[in-house]
C-alpha positions in Angstrom: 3.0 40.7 -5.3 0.8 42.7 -3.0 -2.2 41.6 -4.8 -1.2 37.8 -4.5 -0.5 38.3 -0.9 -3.9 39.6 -0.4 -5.7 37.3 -2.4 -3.7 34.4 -1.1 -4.7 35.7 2.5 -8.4 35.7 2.2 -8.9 32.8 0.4 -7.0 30.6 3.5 -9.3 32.7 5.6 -12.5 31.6 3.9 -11.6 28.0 3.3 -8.9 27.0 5.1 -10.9 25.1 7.9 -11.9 23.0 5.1 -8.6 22.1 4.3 -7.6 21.7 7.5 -10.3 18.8 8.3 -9.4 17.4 5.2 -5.9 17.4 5.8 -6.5 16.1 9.5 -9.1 13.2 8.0 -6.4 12.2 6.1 -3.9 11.5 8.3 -6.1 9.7 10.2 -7.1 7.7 7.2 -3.8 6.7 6.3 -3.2 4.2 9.4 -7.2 2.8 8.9 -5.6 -0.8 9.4 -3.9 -0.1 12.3 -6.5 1.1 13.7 -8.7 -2.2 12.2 -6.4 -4.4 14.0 -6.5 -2.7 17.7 -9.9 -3.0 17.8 -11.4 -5.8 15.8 -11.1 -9.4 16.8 -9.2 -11.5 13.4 -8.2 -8.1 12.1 -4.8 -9.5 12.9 -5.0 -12.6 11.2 -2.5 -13.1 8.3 -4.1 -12.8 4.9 -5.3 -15.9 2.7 -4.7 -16.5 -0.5 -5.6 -20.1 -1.1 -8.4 -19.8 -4.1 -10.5 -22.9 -2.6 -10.2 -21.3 0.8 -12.0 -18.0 -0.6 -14.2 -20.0 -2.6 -15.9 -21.4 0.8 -15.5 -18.0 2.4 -17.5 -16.8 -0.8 -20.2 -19.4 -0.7 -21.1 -19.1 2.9 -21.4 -15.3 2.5 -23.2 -15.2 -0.6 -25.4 -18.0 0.6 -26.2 -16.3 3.7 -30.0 -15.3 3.5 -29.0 -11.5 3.5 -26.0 -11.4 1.3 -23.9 -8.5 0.5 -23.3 -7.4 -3.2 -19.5 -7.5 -2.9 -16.9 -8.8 -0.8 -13.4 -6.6 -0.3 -11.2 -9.5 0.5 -8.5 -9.3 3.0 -5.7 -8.1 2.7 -1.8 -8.5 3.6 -2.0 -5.4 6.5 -6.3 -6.2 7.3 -7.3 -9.9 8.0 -10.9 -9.4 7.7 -13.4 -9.3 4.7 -14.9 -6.5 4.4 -18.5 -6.8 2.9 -21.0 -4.2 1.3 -24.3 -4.5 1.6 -26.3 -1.6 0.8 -25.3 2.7 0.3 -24.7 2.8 3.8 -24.7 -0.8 5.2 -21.7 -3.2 5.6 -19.7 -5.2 7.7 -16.7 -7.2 8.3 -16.2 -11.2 8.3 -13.5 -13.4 9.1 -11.5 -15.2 6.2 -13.9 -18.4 6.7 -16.7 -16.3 6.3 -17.9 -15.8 9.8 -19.8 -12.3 10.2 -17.5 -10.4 12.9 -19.8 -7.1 13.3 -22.2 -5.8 11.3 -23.6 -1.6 10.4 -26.3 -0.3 8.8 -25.5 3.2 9.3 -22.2 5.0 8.4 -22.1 6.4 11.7 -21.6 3.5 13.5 -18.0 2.6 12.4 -15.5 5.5 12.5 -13.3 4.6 9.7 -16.5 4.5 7.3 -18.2 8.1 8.3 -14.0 9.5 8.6 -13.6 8.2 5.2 -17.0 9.6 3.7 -16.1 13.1 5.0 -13.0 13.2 3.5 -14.2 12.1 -0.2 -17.9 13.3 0.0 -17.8 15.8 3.0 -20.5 13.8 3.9 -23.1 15.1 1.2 -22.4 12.7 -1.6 -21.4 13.3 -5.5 -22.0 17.7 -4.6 -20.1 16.7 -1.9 -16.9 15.6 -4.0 -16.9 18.2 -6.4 -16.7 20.3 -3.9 -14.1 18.3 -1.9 -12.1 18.3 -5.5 -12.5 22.0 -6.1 -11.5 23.0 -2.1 -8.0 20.8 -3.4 -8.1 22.9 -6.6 -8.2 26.0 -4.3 -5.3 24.0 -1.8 -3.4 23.8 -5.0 -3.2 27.4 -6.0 -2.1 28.1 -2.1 0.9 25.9 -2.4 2.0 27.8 -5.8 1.5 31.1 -4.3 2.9 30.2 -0.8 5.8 29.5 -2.3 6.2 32.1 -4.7 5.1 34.7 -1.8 8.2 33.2 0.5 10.9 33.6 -2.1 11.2 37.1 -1.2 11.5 36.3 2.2 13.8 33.4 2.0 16.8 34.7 3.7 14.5 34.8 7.1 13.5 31.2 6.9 13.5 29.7 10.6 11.6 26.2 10.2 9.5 25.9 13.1 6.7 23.1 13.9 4.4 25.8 15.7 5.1 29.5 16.2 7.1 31.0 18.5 3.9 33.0 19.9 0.2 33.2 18.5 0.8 36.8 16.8 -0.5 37.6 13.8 3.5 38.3 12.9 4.6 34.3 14.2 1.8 32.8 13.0 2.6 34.2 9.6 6.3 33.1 9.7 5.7 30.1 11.0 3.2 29.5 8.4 5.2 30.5 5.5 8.4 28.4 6.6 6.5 25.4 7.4 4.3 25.3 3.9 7.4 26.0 1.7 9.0 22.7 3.4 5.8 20.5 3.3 4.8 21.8 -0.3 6.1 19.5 -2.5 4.7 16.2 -0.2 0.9 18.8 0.1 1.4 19.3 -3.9 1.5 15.7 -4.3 -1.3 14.8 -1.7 -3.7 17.9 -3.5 -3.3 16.9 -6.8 -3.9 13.0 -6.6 -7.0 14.2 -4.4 -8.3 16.7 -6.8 -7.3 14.0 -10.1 -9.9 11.5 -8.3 -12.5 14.1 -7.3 -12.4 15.8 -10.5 -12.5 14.2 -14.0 -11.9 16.6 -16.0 -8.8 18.1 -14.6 -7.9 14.4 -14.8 -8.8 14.0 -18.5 -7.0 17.4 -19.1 -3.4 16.3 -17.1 -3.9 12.6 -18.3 -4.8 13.2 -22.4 -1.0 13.5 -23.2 -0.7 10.3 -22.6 -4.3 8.8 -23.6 -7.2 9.9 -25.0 -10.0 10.3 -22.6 -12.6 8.4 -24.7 -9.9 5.2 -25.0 -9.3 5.0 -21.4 -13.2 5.6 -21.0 -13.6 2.2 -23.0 -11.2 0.9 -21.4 -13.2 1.0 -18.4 -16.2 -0.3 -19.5 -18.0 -3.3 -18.5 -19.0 -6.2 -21.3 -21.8 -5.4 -23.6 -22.6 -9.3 -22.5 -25.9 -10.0 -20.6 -25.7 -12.5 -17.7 -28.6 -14.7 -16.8 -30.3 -14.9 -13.0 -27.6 -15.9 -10.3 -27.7 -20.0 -9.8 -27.8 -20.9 -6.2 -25.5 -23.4 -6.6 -22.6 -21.1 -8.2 -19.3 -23.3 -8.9 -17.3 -20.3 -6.7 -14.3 -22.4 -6.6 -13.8 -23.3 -10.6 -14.4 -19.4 -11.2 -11.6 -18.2 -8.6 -9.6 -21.3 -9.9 -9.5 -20.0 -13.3 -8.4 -16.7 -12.2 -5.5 -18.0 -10.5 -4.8 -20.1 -13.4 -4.3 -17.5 -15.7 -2.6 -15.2 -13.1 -0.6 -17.4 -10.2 1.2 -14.8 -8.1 -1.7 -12.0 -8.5 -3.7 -11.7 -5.5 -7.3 -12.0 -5.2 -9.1 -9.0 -4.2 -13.0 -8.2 -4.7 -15.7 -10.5 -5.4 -19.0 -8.7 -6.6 -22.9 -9.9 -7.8 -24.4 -8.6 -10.5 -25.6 -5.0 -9.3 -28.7 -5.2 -11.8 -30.6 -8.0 -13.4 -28.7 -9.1 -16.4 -25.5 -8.1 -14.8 -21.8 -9.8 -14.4 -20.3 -11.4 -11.3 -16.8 -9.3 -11.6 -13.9 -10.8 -9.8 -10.6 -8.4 -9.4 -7.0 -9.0 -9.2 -4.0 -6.9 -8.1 -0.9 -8.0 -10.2 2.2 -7.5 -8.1 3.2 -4.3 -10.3 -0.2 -2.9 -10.1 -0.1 -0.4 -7.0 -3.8 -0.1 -6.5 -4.5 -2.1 -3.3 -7.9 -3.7 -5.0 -6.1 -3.9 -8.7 -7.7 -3.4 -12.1 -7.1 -6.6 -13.6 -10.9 -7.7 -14.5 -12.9 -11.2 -14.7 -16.4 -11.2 -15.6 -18.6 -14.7 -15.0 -22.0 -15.4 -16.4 -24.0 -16.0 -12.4 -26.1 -18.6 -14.3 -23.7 -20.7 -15.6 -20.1 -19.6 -14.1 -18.5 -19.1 -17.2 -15.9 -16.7 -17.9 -17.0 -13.9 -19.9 -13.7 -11.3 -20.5 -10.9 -10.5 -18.8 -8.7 -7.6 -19.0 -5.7 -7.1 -17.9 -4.5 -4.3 -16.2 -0.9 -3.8 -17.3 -2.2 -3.6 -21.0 -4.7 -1.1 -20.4 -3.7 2.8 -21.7 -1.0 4.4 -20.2 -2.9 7.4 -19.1 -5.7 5.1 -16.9 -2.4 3.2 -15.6 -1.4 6.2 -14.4 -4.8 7.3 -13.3 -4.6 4.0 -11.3 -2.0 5.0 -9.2 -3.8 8.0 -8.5 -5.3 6.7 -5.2 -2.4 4.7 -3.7 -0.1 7.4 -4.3 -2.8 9.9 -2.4 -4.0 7.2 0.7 0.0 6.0 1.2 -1.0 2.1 -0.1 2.3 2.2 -1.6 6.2 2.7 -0.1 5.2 0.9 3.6 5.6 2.2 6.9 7.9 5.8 5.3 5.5 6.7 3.0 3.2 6.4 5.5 4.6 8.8 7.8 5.2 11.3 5.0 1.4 11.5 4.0 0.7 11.6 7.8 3.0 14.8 8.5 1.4 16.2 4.8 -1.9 15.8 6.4 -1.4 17.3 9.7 1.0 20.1 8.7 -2.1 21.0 6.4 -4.3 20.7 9.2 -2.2 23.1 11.2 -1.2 25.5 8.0 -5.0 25.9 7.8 -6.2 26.1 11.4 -3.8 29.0 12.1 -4.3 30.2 8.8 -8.0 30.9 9.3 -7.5 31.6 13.5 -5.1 34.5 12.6 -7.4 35.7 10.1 -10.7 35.8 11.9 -9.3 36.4 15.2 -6.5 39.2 14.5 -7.4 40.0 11.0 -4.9 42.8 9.5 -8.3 44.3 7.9 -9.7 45.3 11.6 -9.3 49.0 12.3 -7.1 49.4 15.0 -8.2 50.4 17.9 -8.1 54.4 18.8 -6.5 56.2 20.7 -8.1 57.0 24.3 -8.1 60.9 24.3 -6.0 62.2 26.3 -7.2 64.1 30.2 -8.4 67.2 29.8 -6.2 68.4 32.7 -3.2 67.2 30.5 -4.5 69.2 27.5 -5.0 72.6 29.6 -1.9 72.3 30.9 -0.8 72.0 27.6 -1.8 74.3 26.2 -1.3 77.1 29.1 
């Protein structure tokens, strides 16, 4: 036990800032649309779902002379479009297609840079894996935190922040706190680190499918498309996708990334829980016909499940509760890793304590006379 003390000690004090930013990033992250809505004029607007409304939405933003490669449609809690143009370059437009704001730079929109930092730590793919293996690490320190407060359990005294900033409080407060947030932060961790790494999620997902079917599964059709038409029928392609699925909703519209490409057109069923869905259209952009389609609810069970990954992790499931569960998992991992690292650095047990002042020499002659 002493040894998993002491290991679980200075790993929190070497990386627990990380997961304290991620933690705090999070939380933030989890009320994006709110913050969408305060501060973006349309943001508000209720959602549309008429397929000849988005198809004129879709032609005056593809047609535009500058046209993004995909268009994130809006959504029931978000009334804007949200378009991508580039790496780093998007912008938002309302549901008639009218360009609201526009960035070229991540840093010029919070929500984008906030988001990027919490998936990438702002240093792309190197920066997930090691985004995925800090949750790895987060992981292990809700295991051992709890196993290291089981001997300790008859002194539990849940507190939100410790009584003082002793090394002694700190430590209480720390263990009481993480053993009543663990099972929300075990959650939260392992849905991150599923999405960040693939082969823990192949590992924790191949009892239910093979990792090469739900690879397949994902694949886009061998098919090559011809050049995209400028006069695209936008509103018999949506059409047909809400013929074949009339209560799904319509969610992301994207060009062919590459000549010979697709135009792909997704759909969120109402069981699927992935905000953007999974359910898959593919058009030729010469012609505008329909290429394949797959639907998500037939897909493996193990990429099902790998598909509630995200909404499970980002509370896009379970409303306004949920919500407020991921945000306290967030913050109580932002404070659980602030002190954690604070009470380390600042009052580490491994200092040498301070000596003793010798004492007067007046005192010691006296002493010893």
């Amino acid at each position: 036990m002493g040894v998993l003390r002491l290991l679980h000690r200075w790993a929190g004090g070497l990386v627990g800032l990380f997961l304290a930013l991620l933690g705090l990033s999070g939380a933030l992250l989890v009320h994006e649309d709110a913050f969408l809505r305060a501060s973006l004029p349309h943001a508000a607007d209720p959602q549309i779902q008429d397929a000849g409304a988005i198809a004129a939405a879709a032609e005056r933003i593809f047609g535009a002379e500058d046209a993004p490669r995909s268009i994130i449609l809006a959504r029931q809690t978000m009334g804007l479009h949200r378009l991508n143009f580039d790496e780093n370059g998007g912008g938002y437009a309302t549901q008639a297609g009218e360009l609201v704001t526009r960035w070229t730079s991540k840093w010029e929109r919070p929500e984008i840079w906030l988001f990027d930092f919490h998936h990438h730590l702002l240093m792309g793919d190197a920066g997930e894996l090691a985004a995925g293996i800090i949750g790895l690490v987060g992981l292990v320190f809700v295991v051992t935190g709890v196993i290291l407060w089981w001997p300790a359990r008859r002194l539990f005294a849940f507190r939100l922040w410790p009584a003082n900033l002793s090394r002694n409080a700190v430590v209480r407060q720390h263990r009481d706190l993480g053993v009543v947030i663990s099972p929300v932060l075990f959650v939260s961790l392992l849905t991150g680190v599923m999405m960040t790494l693939p082969a823990v999620e192949d590992l924790i997902l191949a009892p239910f499918s093979p990792p090469a079917a739900m690879a397949a599964a994902q694949k886009p059709p061998a098919a090559r498309g011809g050049p995209v038409a400028a006069d695209l029928d936008w509103n018999a392609m949506l059409g047909e996708v809400r013929a074949r699925y009339p209560d799904g909703e319509l969610r992301v519209i994207s060009l062919p990334a590459k000549p010979g490409g697709l135009i792909s057109i997704r759909v969120r069923q109402q069981a699927e829980w992935l905000p953007n869905g999974r359910t898959l259209f593919w058009f030729d952009p010469a012609t505008g016909r329909l290429v394949e389609s797959r639907d998500a609810m037939a897909m493996p069970l193990g990429l099902r499940i790998a598909n509630a990954e995200f909404p499970i992790h980002a509370a896009k499931v379970g409303g306004l509760p949920y919500q407020l569960v991921m945000t306290a998992s967030g913050l109580s991992l932002a404070l659980l890793g602030g002190l954690a690292v604070w009470t380390f650095w600042a009052n580490p047990k491994t200092q040498k304590r301070k000596r003793r002042r010798p004492a007067p020499k007046a005192a010691v002659a006296g002493k010893e006379g």
